[in-house]
Structure formats: structure tokens, C-alpha cells
N, C-alpha and C positions, 0 to 999 in steps of 0.2 A: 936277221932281217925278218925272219917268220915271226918270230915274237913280236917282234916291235909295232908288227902290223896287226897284229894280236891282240895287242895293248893299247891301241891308240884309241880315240874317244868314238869314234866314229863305227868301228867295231864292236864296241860294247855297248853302244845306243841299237843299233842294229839287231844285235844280240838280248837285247834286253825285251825289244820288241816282239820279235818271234817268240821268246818264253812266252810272253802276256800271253800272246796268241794262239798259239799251243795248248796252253794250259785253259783258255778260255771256251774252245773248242771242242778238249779233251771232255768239261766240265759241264758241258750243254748234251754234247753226246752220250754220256752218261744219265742225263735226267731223262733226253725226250725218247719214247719210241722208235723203232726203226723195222721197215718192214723187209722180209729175205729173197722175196719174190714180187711182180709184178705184171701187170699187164701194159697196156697202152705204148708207150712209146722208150721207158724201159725194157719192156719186152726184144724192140728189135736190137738195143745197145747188148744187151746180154749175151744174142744168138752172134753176135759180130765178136764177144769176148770168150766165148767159147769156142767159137769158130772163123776167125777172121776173115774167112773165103767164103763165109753163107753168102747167099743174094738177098738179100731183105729191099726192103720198101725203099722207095726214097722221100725224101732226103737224109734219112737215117743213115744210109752204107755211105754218104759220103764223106760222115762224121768219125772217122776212123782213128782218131789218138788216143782217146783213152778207155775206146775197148781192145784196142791194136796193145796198148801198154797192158791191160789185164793180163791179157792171154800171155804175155814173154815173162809177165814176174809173177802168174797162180798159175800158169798153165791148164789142164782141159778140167781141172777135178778144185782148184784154188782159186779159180777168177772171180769166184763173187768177192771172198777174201781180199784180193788182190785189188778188185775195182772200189772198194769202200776202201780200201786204204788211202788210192789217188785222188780220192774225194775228199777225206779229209786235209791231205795235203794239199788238192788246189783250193780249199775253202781257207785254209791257215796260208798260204800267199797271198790268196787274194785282199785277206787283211792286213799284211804287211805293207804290202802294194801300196794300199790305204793309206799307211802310215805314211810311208816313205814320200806319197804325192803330195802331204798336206805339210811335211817337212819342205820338200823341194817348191811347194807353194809360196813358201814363207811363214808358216805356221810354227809357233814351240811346241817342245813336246807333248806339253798339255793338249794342245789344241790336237794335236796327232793321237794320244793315246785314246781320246774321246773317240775320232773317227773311225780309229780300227774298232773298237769296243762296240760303238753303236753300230756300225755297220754288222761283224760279225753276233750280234745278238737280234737283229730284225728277223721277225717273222720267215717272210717269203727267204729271206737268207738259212735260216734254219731249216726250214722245210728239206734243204740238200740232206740236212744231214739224216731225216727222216724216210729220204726217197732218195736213195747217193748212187743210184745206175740211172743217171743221166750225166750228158754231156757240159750242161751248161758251167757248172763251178770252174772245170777247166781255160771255159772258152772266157768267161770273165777275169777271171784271174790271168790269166796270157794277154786281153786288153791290156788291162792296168797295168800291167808291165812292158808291155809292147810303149804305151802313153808313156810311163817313166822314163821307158830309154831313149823318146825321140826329145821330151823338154830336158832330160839330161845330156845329151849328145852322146850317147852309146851308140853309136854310128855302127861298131862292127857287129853288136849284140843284136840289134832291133830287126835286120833278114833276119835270123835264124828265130826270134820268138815270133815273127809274121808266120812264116812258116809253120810253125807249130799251133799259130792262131789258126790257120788256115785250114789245118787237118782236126782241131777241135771242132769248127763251125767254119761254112761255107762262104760267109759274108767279109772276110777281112780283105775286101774289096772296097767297103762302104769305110774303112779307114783311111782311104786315101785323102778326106775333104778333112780330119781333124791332122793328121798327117803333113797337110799342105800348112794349114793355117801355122801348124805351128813352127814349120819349116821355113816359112815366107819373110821377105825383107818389108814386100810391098802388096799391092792387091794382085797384082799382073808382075808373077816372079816366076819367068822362066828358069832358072834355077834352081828354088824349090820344088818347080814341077820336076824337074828332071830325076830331084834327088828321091823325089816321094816313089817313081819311078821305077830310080836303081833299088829300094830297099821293099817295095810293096810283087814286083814281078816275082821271084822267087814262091811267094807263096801264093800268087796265080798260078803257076806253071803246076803247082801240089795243088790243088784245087782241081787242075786241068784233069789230071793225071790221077787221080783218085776219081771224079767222074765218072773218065775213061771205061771202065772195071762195068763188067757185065750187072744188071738189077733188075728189080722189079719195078714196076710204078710206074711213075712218068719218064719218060725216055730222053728230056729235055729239059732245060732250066726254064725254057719259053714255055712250057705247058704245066710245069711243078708252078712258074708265077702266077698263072691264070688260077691255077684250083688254090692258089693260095687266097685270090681275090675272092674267088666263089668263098670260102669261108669263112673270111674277115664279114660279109653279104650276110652270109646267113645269122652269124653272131651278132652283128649289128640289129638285125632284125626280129631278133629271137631275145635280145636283152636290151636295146637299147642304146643309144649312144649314152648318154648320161650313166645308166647304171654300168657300162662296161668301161667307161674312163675311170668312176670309185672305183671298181674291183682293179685298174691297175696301180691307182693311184693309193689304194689303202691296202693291198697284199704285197706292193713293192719296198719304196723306203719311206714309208710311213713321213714323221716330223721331217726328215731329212727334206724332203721338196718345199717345205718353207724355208729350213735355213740353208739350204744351196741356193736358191732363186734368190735367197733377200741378199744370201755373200758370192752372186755369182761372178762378177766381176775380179775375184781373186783368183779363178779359177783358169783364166784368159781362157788361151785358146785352146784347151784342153775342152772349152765351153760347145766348144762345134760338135761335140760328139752328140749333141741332139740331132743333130741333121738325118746319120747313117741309123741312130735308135728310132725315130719316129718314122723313118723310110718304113722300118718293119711294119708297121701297123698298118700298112696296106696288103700287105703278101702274109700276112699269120693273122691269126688270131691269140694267139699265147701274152696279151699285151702286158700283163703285169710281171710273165718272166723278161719280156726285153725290155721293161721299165730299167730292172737291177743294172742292166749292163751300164748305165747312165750315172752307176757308181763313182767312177776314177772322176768326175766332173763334181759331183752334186754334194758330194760328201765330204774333201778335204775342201772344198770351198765352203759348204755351212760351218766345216767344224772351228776354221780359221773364223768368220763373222761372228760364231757363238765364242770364240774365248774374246774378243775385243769389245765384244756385245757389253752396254755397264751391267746388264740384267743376266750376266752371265752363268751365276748359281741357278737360277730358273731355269734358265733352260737346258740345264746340263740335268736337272731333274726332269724335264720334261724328254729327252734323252733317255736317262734310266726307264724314266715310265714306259718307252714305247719300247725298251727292250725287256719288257718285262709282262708285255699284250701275248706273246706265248701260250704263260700257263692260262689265260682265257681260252684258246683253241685246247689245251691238254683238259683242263675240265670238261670243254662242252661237246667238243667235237672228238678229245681222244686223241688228236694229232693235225701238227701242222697243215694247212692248205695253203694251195698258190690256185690264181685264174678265177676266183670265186669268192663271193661275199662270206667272208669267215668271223667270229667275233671277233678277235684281232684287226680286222680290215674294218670293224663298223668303229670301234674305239682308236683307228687310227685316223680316219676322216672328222671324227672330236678332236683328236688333239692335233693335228694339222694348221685349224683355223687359231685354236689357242694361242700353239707357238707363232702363228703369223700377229696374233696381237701384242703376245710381249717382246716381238721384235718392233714392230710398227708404233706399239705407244710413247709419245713424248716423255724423255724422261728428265726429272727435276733436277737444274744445273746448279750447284754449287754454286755459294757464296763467295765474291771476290775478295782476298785476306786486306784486313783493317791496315793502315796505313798510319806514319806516326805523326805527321801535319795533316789535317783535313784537305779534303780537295778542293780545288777552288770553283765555282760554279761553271766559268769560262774553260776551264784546261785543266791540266795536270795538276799533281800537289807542287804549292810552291815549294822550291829549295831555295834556300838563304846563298846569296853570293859566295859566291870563293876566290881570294886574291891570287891575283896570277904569280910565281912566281918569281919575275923578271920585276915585281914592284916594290920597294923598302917599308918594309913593316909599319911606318911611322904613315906610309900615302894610301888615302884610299882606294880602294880598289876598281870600285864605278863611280867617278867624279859627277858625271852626265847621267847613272843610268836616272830612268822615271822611275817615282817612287806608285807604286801601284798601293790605293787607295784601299783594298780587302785585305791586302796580307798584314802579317803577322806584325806589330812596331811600328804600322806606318804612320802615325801619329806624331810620335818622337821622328822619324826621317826625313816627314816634311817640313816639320818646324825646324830644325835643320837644315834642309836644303833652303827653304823661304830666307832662312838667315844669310846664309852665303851669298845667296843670290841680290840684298840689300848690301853687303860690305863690299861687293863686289861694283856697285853701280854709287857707292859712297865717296869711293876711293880709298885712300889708304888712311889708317886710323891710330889714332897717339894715344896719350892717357893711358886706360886700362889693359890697352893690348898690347903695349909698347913692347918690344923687347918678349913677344910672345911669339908664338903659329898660328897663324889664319888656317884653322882644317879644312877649311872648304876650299882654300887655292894651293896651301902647300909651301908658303912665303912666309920671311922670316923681318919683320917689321924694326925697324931699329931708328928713333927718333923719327922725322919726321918723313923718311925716303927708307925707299922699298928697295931692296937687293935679293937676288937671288940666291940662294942656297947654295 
């Protein structure tokens, strides 16, 4: 039975995927930099994975999965080891993820291998692997599979990856609305509510319950919201709105926001997950990291539009090219950035509008194939009668039909029919026909009186 489930296709598509991605991963990690230490918000994930009972800041201590997992698999002297391990492993699901969404979308493999490929080569996606003591690769990676288990019906799976959403990042509350959508029969589906309900409470209650736990900071979600607002204010102010949309729009999925917008309609209701991403941008300012989380939506839906696209080669090139705006940031800068105007983010706001043009341009339709009677001005090609089979080879077929004056013979048809139509109004005819067939009625003439056949 093991083997057989081993062997079957579906396993080895799966398995085929995770290689790529492994290996894709493996081979990025190996080129770009990676720093060993950190400050800023690193900083407090480390003190929690070295000591899972520090008090640190909030909202940091409430993010407790995958410095909670450092500390049980490096223990006090291996967690950095340990935490860059979970990092590349949730950054190699989160590509699977990928894959799997743009399969279960309706996408061929093609169109799937694209999205994991492009997704795990973008910029601000790399950047993990450059700065990998943060939370976030987990917390995306556990979306997009949280997402796969609810358009799949894993019913029994999707609590316990909420849950695990939950203790990666504090917000898988804000999945309740792409949750519903895609739980609902109708607009107003108590049902669905009920069910988004039974499977999203669980990891409220780990939300709860991880708050719970003594800290520092703000003492409240109500007053963490507020200073979240004060510094969206001051960002706003200090950069702009316009310049702080590029920077999330050109360090996050670069091309990907023109071909998931232009194929977003493939992506259904997995499409609501804008609603709970763009909430953020009122309470953070980090807008180009919660750009990413918009992943499992924007990325198997372009990838599906880009393989059915006719201009398809192009943009699978325009594809590579933005997974390959990287070594820009490794020349210029030395190493990836995210939140900030990077050369990567200025060369991704160029090819942006690019890839919106050769989606958008009219492209030249194919000639209709040549036909072996020309067609007639009025209608279709004519086709030449065909006798019904219930009729004797010797009678024609369309006594009555009219003979149409452009087709093909109608010359010889009419003067034909015009003939019938005189012996017919002559009567019956001796002499030369005697003992003949009249074609035009089907009578068989015999001296001077007509009998039928």
C-alpha cells in the first residue's frame, strides 16, 4: 500500500516540486551574503530563541514559533544554527505552497514551476535568506498553506496550521474574511460563518494565551494599535505617500502585481486576502514586508494568466529578469534590502509598467484557414446538395429547390430547371421523347399517354 502511494503521479509531482525548490534555495543561499548577528527587530526574536522566557518588547514576544522551535532543536549555544535552518525550510514551503495553489488554481505545471521559481527568486523574498532571525517566512509560508487547506477541504488540517499561523504572527484573525469567502455558498452564509468560526477560534485562544505572558511595551493590543498608527503618521510624513507605496510596491513582488492584477480573476476568492494585507498599512509601517504576504493570491493567479498569455515567452523572460534585479542590490548595495528604495526596487517599478504593456497590447489574430469553395458574399461556403437516401438514384434530389444564381453551375441548373418548367406546362410530349424520362418530373412517356412508373 506504501509503495503504491509512493508511486502514484501525484507523489512524484509533489516530490518533483520540493527538489526544484530545495535546490533553488540551496543555490541562492550559497551566492548572496548572510549576516550572523543583528540589531533592530532580529534582535528581540534571538533573545526569545535563546531564552524563550525573556520579556522583550511587544509585539515581538508574542511571535513565539519559531524562536520557541530554535531553542528545542539548537538549544542555548545552536539556536542561531537552528533558527536559519527553520528559515530556509519555511522559505522552501512557502514555495511549494506556491506551486500547489497555482495547480489547485487550475494551472499546468508550467504555469506552477514559474510561480514557485519567480516567487522564491524576488528580491524582498531573498532578503530572508540574507537576514533569516525574523519571523516573517514562517508566518507566510503557514498562510499559504493555511489558504491551500481551506480551497482544498482539509477540514481536519487547517485548525492546527491556524494555530501555528497564530504563534508565528498575531494577525490570523484578519483571515477570517478570505476564510469566509471562500467557505460561503452565498453572500449572507451563516454556515460558513459558523465554520470559519469552528476552525479560526483555536488559534485565537494561542493568540490569547501567548499575550497572556508577562512583557514589556505596550500592555494592550488597544494601545500597541495606536503607536502602530503614530508610525504609519510619521512614515507617511517623512517619505511620502507616493514614495512609500514604490518602496512597497518595488521591494515586494516586483512584475508579479501586474500579472496577478491582470489574471486576478483566477485566483477567486483566495483574492480577498487583500482586504486583511492592506488593513496592515494602517497599524505598521513595514509596507513592502506585508506586501509579500499577498503571495498565495497574486502569484498563482499571474502565473496561470502568464502561461495562457499568446506573449507568453516574454513574459516568462520578463519573469527571469526580475529574478535576477538581486545581483543589482549585491553590486551596489552589497546585500539585499526590504522597506527602502533599493536598485532592485527602482528596476522593479521599470519593468512593472513593461509587463503591464505586453499584457495589455492587442495582439495580432490569426488568419481564418482557406476553404475549398469560396464563400458566398451572403452566407457560408456553398455545399452542393446531397440526395437523401430514401430517394432512387435515377430521381433527383431537390425537384423544387431554387437554383441560386452565384453558385457554382448555376447556369446549366437554370436552363434545366427553365426546361422542365415549359414541358411541364406543354403537357405531355411524343416524337423525340417518346419512350424516354422526363428528368424534371420523373415519368415515363409511352406513345401518346403518361403512366406512372
Amino acid at each position: 500500500m506504501t509503495a503504491t502511494v509512493l508511486r502514484s503521479p501525484a507523489v512524484r509531482e509533489i516530490s518533483l516540486a520540493v527538489g526544484v525548490a530545495v535546490a533553488l534555495t540551496l543555490g541562492w543561499l550559497l551566492i548572496l551574503p548572510h549576516v550572523w548577528s543583528s540589531g533592530g527587530d532580529a534582535l528581540h526574536y534571538l533573545r526569545l530563541a535563546e531564552n524563550p522566557r525573556a520579556q522583550v518588547h511587544t509585539p515581538y514576544t508574542y511571535r513565539m514559533l519559531m524562536p520557541l522551535l530554535a531553542n528545542e532543536i539548537g538549544g542555548r549555544y545552536h539556536y542561531r544554527e537552528a533558527y536559519r535552518l527553520l528559515n530556509v525550510i519555511a522559505l522552501v514551503a512557502g514555495g511549494v505552497a506556491a506551486y500547489l495553489l497555482t495547480r489547485k488554481l487550475g494551472g499546468p505545471r508550467g504555469a506552477a514551476y514559474v510561480a514557485m521559481a519567480g516567487l522564491l527568486s524576488l528580491p524582498g523574498w531573498l532578503f530572508y535568506l540574507y537576514q533569516p532571525y525574523l519571523i516573517d517566512p514562517a508566518a507566510m509560508a503557514l498562510l499559504a498553506w493555511s489558504m491551500l487547506a481551506a480551497v482544498s477541504g482539509w477540514t481536519a488540517v487547517l485548525p492546527l496550521l491556524l494555530v501555528a499561523a497564530a504563534l508565528a504572527r498575531e494577525t490570523v484573525i484578519s483571515f477570517a474574511v478570505p476564510l469566509y469567502m471562500i467557505f460561503r455558498e452565498k453572500w449572507i452564509d451563516w454556515r460558513a460563518a459558523i465554520r470559519v468560526a469552528l476552525v479560526i477560534v483555536p488559534g485565537v485562544l494561542a493568540t490569547t494565551a501567548v499575550q497572556a505572558k508577562p512583557t514589556h511595551g505596550w500592555p494592550s493590543q488597544e494601545l500597541l494599535i495606536r503607536a502602530g498608527v503614530r508610525i504609519v503618521g510619521m512614515k507617511l510624513e517623512e517619505q511620502g505617500v507616493v514614495a512609500a507605496l514604490g518602496i512597497a510596491v518595488g521591494t515586494s513582488l516586483g512584475v508579479w502585481w501586474a500579472l496577478g492584477l491582470y489574471g486576478f480573476r483566477h485566483a477567486g476568492p483566495l483574492g480577498w486576502l487583500v482586504v486583511p494585507v492592506l488593513a496592515q498599512f494602517v497599524v505598521g509601517g513595514d509596507w513592502g514586508r506585508f506586501c509579500l504576504y499577498l503571495f498565495p493570491a497574486l502569484v498563482p493567479a499571474g502565473a496561470i494568466a502568464l502561461w495562457r498569455h499568446p506573449r507568453r515567452a516574454i513574459l516568462i523572460g520578463l519573469v527571469v529578469v526580475q529574478g535576477l534585479l538581486v545581483f543589482l542590490d549585491l553590486a551596489i548595495e552589497g546585500h539585499p534590502k526590504i522597506n527602502s528604495f533599493t536598485p532592485s526596487a527602482y528596476a522593479s517599478l521599470v519593468l512593472i509598467p513593461v509587463t503591464a504593456a505586453v499584457l495589455l497590447l492587442p495582439t495580432r489574430r490569426s488568419r481564418p484557414a482557406a476553404v475549398a469553395v469560396g464563400p458566398r458574399p451572403d452566407g457560408p461556403p456553398h455545399q452542393p446538395p446531397q440526395r437523401p437516401a430514401h430517394q432512387p438514384p435515377h430521381q433527383p434530389a431537390d425537384r423544387d429547390r431554387a437554383v441560386r444564381p452565384d453558385s457554382p453551375g448555376s447556369d446549366e441548373r437554370g436552363s434545366a430547371a427553365q426546361a422542365d418548367v415549359q414541358r411541364a406546362a406543354d403537357g405531355p410530349q411524343v416524337g423525340a421523347d417518346r419512350g424516354g424520362e422526363d428528368r424534371g418530373t420523373g415519368e415515363r412517356h409511352h406513345g401518346g399517354g403518361v403512366t406512372d412508373r
